[in-house]
C-alpha positions as a Markdown table, in Angstrom:
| # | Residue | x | y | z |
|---|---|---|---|---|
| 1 | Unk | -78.9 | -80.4 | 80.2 |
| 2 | Unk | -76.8 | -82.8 | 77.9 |
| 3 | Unk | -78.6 | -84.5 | 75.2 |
| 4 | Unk | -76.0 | -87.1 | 74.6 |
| 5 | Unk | -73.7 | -88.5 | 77.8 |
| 6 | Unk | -71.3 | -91.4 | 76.9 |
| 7 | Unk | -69.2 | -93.0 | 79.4 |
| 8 | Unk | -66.7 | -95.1 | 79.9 |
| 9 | Unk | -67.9 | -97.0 | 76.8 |
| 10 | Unk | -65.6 | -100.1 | 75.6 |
| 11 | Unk | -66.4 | -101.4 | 72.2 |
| 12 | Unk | -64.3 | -104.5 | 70.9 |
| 13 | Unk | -63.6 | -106.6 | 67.7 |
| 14 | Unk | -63.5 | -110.0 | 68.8 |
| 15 | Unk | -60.2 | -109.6 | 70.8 |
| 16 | Unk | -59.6 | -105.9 | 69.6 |
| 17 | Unk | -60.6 | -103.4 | 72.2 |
| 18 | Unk | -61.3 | -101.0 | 69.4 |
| 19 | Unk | -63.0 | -98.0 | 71.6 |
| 20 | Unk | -61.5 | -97.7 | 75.1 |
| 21 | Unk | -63.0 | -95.9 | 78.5 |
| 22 | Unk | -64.5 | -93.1 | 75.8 |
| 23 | Unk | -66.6 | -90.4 | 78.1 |
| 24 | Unk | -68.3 | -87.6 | 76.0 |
| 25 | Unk | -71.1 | -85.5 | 76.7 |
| 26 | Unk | -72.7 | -83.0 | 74.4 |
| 27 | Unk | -74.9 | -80.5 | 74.8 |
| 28 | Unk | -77.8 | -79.0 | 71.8 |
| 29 | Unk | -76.4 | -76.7 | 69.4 |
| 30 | Unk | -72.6 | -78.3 | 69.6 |
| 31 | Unk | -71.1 | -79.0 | 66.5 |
| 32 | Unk | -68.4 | -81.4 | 67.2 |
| 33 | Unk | -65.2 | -82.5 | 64.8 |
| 34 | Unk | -64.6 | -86.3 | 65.8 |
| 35 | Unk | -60.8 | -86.3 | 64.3 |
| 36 | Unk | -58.6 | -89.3 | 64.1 |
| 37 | Unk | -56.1 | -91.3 | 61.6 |
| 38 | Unk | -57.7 | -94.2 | 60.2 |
| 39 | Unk | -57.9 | -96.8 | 62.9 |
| 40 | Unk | -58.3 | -94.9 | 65.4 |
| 41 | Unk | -62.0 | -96.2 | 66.6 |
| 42 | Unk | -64.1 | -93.0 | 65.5 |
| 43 | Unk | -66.2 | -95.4 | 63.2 |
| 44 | Unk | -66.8 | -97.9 | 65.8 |
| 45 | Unk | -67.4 | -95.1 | 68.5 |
| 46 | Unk | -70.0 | -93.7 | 65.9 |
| 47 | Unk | -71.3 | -96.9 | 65.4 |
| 48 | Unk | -71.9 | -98.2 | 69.0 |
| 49 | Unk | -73.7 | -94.3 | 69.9 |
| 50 | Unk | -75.7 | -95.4 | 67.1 |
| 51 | Unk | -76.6 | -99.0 | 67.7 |
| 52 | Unk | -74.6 | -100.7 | 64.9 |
| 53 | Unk | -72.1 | -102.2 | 67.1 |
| 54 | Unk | -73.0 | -103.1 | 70.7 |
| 55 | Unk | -70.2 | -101.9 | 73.8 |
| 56 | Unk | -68.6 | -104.5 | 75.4 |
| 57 | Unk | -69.0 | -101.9 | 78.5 |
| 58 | Unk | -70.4 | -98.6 | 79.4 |
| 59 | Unk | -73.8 | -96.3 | 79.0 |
| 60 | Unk | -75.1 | -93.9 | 76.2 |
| 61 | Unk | -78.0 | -91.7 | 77.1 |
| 62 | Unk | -79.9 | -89.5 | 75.1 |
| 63 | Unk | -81.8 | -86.7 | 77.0 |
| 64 | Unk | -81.4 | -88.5 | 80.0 |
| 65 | Unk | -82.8 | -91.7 | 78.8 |
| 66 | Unk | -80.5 | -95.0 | 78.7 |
| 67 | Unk | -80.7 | -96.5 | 75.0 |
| 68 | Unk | -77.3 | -98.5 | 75.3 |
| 69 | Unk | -79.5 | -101.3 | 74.7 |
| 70 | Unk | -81.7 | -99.8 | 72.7 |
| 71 | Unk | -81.5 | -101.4 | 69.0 |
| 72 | Unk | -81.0 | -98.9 | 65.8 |
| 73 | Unk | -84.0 | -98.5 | 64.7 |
| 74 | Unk | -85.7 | -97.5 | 68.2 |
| 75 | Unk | -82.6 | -94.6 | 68.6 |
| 76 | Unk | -83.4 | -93.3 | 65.6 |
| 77 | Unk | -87.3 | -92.6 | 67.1 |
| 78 | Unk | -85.5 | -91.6 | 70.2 |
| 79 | Unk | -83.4 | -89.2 | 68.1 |
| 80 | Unk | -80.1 | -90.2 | 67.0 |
| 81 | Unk | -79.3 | -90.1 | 62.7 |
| 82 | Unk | -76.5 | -91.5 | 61.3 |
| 83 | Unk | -75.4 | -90.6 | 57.9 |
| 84 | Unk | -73.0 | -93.8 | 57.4 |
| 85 | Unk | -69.7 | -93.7 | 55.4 |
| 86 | Unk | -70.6 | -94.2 | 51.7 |
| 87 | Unk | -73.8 | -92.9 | 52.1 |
| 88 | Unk | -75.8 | -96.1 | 51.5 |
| 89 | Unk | -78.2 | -95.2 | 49.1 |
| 90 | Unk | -80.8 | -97.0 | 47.3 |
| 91 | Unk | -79.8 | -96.3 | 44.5 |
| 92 | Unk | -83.1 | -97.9 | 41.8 |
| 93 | Unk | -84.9 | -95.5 | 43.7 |
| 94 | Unk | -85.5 | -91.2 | 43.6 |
| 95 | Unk | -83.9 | -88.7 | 46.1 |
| 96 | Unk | -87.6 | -88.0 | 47.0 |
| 97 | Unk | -88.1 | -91.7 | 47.8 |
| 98 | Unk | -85.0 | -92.0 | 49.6 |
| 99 | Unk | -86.1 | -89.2 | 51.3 |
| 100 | Unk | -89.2 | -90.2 | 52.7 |
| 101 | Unk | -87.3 | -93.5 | 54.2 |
| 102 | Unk | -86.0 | -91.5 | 56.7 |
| 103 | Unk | -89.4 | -90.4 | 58.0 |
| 104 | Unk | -90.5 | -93.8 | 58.8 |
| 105 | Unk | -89.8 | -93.3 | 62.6 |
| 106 | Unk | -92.8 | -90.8 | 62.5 |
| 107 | Unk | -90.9 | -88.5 | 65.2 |
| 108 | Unk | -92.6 | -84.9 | 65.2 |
| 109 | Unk | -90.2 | -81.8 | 64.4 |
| 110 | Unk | -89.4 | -79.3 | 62.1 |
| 111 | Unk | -87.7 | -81.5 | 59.2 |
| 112 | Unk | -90.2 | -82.1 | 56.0 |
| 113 | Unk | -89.2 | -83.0 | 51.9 |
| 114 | Unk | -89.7 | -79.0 | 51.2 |
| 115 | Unk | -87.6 | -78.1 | 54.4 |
| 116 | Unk | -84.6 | -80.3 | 53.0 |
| 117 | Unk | -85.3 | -79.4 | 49.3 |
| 118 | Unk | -84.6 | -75.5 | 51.0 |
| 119 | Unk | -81.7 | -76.3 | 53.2 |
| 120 | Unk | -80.1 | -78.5 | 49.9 |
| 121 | Unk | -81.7 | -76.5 | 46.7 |
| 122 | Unk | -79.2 | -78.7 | 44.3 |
| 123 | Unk | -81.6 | -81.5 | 45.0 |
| 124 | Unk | -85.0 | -79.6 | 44.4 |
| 125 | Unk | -84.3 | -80.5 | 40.7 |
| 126 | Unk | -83.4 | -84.1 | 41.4 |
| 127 | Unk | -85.9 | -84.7 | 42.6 |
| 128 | Unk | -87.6 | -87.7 | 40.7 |
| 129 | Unk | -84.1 | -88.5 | 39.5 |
| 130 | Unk | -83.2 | -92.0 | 40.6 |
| 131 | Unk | -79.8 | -91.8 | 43.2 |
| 132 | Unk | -77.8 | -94.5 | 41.5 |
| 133 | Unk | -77.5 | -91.6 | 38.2 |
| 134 | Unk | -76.3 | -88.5 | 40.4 |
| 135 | Unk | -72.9 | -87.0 | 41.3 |
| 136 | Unk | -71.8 | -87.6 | 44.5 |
| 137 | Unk | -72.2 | -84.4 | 46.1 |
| 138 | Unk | -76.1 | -84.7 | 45.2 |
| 139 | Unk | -75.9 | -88.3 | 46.8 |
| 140 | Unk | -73.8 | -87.0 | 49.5 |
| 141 | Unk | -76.6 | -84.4 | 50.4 |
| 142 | Unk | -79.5 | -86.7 | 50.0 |
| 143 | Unk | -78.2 | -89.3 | 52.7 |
| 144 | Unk | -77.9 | -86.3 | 54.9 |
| 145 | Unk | -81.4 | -85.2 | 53.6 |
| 146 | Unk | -82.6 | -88.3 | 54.3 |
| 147 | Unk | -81.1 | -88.8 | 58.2 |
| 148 | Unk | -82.8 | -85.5 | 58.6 |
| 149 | Unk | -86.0 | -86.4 | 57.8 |
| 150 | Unk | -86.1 | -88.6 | 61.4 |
| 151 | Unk | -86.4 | -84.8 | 62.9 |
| 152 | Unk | -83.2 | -86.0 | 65.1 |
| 153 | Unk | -81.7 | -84.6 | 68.0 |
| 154 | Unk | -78.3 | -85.5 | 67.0 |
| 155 | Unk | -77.0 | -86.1 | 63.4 |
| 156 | Unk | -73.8 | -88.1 | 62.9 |
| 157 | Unk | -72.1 | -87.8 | 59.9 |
| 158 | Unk | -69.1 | -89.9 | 58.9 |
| 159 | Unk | -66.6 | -89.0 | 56.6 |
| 160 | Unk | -69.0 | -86.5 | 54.8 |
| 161 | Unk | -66.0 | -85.5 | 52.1 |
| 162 | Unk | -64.7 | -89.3 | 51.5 |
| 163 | Unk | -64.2 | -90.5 | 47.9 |
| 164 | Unk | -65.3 | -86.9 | 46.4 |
| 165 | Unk | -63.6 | -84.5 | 44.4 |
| 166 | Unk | -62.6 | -81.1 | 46.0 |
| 167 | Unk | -65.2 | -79.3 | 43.7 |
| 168 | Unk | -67.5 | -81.5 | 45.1 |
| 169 | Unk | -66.8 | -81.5 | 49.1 |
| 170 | Unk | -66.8 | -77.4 | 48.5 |
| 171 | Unk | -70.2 | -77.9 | 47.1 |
| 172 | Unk | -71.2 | -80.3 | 50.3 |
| 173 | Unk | -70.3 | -77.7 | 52.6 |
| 174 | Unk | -71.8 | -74.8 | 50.9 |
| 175 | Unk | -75.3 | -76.9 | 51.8 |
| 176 | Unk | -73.5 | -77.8 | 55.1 |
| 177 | Unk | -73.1 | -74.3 | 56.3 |
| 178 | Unk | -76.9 | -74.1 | 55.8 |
| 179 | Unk | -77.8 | -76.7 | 57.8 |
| 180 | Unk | -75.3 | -75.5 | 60.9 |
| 181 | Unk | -77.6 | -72.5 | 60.3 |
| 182 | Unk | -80.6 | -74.3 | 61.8 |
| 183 | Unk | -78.7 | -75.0 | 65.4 |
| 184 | Unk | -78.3 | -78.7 | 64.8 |
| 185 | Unk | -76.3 | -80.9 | 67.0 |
| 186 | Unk | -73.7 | -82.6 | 64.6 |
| 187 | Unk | -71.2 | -84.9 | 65.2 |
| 188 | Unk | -68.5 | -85.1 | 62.2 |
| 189 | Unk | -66.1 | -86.8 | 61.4 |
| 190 | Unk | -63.8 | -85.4 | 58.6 |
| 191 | Unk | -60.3 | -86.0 | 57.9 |
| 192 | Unk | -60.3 | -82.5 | 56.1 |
| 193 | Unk | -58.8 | -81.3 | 59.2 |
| 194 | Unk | -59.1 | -77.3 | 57.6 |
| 195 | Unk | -62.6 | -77.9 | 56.9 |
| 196 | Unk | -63.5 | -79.5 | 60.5 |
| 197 | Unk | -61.9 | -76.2 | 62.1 |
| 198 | Unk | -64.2 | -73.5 | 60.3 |
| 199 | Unk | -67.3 | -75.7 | 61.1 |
| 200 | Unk | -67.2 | -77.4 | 64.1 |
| 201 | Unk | -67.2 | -75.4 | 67.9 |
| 202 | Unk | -65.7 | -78.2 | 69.7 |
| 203 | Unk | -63.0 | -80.5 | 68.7 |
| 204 | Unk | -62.3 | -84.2 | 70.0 |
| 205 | Unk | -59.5 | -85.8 | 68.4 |
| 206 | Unk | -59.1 | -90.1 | 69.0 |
| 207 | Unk | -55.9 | -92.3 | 69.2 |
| 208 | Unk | -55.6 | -96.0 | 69.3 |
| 209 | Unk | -59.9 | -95.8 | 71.1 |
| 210 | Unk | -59.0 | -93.1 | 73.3 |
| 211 | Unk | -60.2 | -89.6 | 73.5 |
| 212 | Unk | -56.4 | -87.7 | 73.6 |
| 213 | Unk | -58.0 | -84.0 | 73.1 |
| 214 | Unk | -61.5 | -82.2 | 73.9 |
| 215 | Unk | -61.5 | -78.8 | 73.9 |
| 216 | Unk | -63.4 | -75.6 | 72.5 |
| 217 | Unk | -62.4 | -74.9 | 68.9 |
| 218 | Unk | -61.6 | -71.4 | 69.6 |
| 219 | Unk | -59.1 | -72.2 | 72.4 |
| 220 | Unk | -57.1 | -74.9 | 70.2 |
| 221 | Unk | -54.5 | -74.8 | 67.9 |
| 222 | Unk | -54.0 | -76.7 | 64.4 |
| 223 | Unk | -50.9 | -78.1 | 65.9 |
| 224 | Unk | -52.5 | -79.5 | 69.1 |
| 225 | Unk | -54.7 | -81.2 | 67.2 |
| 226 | Unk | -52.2 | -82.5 | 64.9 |
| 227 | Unk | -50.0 | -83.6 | 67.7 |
| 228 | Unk | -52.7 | -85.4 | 69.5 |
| 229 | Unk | -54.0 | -86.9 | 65.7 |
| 230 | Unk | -50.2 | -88.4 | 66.0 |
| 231 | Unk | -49.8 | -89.5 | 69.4 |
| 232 | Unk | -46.9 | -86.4 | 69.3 |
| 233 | Unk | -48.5 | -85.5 | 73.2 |
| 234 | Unk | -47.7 | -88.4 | 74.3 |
| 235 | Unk | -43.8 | -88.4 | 73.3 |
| 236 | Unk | -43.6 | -84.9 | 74.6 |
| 237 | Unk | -45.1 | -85.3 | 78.1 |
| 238 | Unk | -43.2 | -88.7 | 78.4 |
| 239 | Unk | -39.9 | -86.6 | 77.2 |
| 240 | Unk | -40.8 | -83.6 | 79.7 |
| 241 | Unk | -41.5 | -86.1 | 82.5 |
| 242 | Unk | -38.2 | -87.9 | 81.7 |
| 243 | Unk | -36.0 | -84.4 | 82.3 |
């Protein structure tokens, strides 16, 4: 059974139809790469499956419950997490007290402080330190800390490497790769497009708020992807049906 089914979701701007007829299921244990040039409506997408930004059409369900309605805070106690670009941090405050924000949905599961201090050790020292002083890797991993503390069924993260050094982003995956460990059903977006591909088991690639690509990691090539990241597909097939 799927534990997320989108479809046929429209999300708009004003005028803008930003996501277009999107359909996505996902099933537990999938580790997706959401990939896309900038514009391309993965942050809207993100943010309407999350309740940020309400569809202009369409469904979400989450095991097999309809929450398209559904404000944010009732799909995080349903079991969505989103770890939002930037992190959004309070930053006057300690990782451990950021940390214990994210259990206020009081959903039952497996996901503690100690559990996250053992799945991210760089933060078990931190952890009294106030957010707004650390590097960005350590804030990077205690918004996804703090997401997981809602025990969720699906964790979204959104451009998990933006705005850190590559020292840093290696040191974000290292504590990522421990986390894939635990069979958690991730959604990422990353523009690292090397990085996506040694993470994620299925990759869905976006073009002007359509899905252009979905297919198995194993069974695609960096040069799919990259055409469909450019729209190259659509010149090809429109060139191939021309001859």
């Amino acid at each position: 059974m799927s534990c997320l089914q989108v479809n046929n979701l429209d999300v708009r701007h004003g005028q803008l139809a930003a996501v277009r007829g999107v359909s996505m299921t996902l099933n537990k244990g999938d580790v997706v790469a959401l990939i896309g040039a900038n514009g391309a409506g993965k942050t809207t997408f993100l943010r309407a499956i999350s309740g940020a930004h309400s569809p202009a059409a369409g469904t979400i369900q989450l095991n097999g419950n309809e929450i398209t309605k559904l404000s944010s805070h009732k799909r995080v106690a349903a079991g969505l997490a989103l770890v939002p670009e930037g992190r959004k941090l309070f930053s006057n405050m300690t990782t451990e007290e950021n940390l214990l924000l994210g259990a206020t949905s009081a959903r039952s599961g497996e996901w503690n402080i100690e559990k996250i201090f053992q799945v991210f050790p760089n933060l078990s020292k931190r952890r009294h330190t106030k957010t707004g002083t650390m590097s960005g890797g350590e804030q990077q991993a205690t918004a996804i800390g703090r997401a997981l503390m809602s025990n969720p069924d699906i964790l979204i993260l959104d451009e998990v490497s933006l705005g850190l050094s590559p020292l840093v982003v290696d040191q974000v995956y290292q504590n990522l790769e421990r986390l894939l460990a635990t069979d958690t059903t991730i959604i990422l977006v990353e523009q690292d497009l090397s990085r996506a591909m040694k993470v994620a088991n299925r990759a869905i690639c976006m073009l002007e708020g359509e899905i252009v690509l979905d297919k198995p990691m194993s069974l695609v090539t960096r040069d799919e992807i990259t055409d469909a990241y450019f729209g190259l597909h659509k010149i090809r097939t429109h060139n191939g049906d021309a001859a």
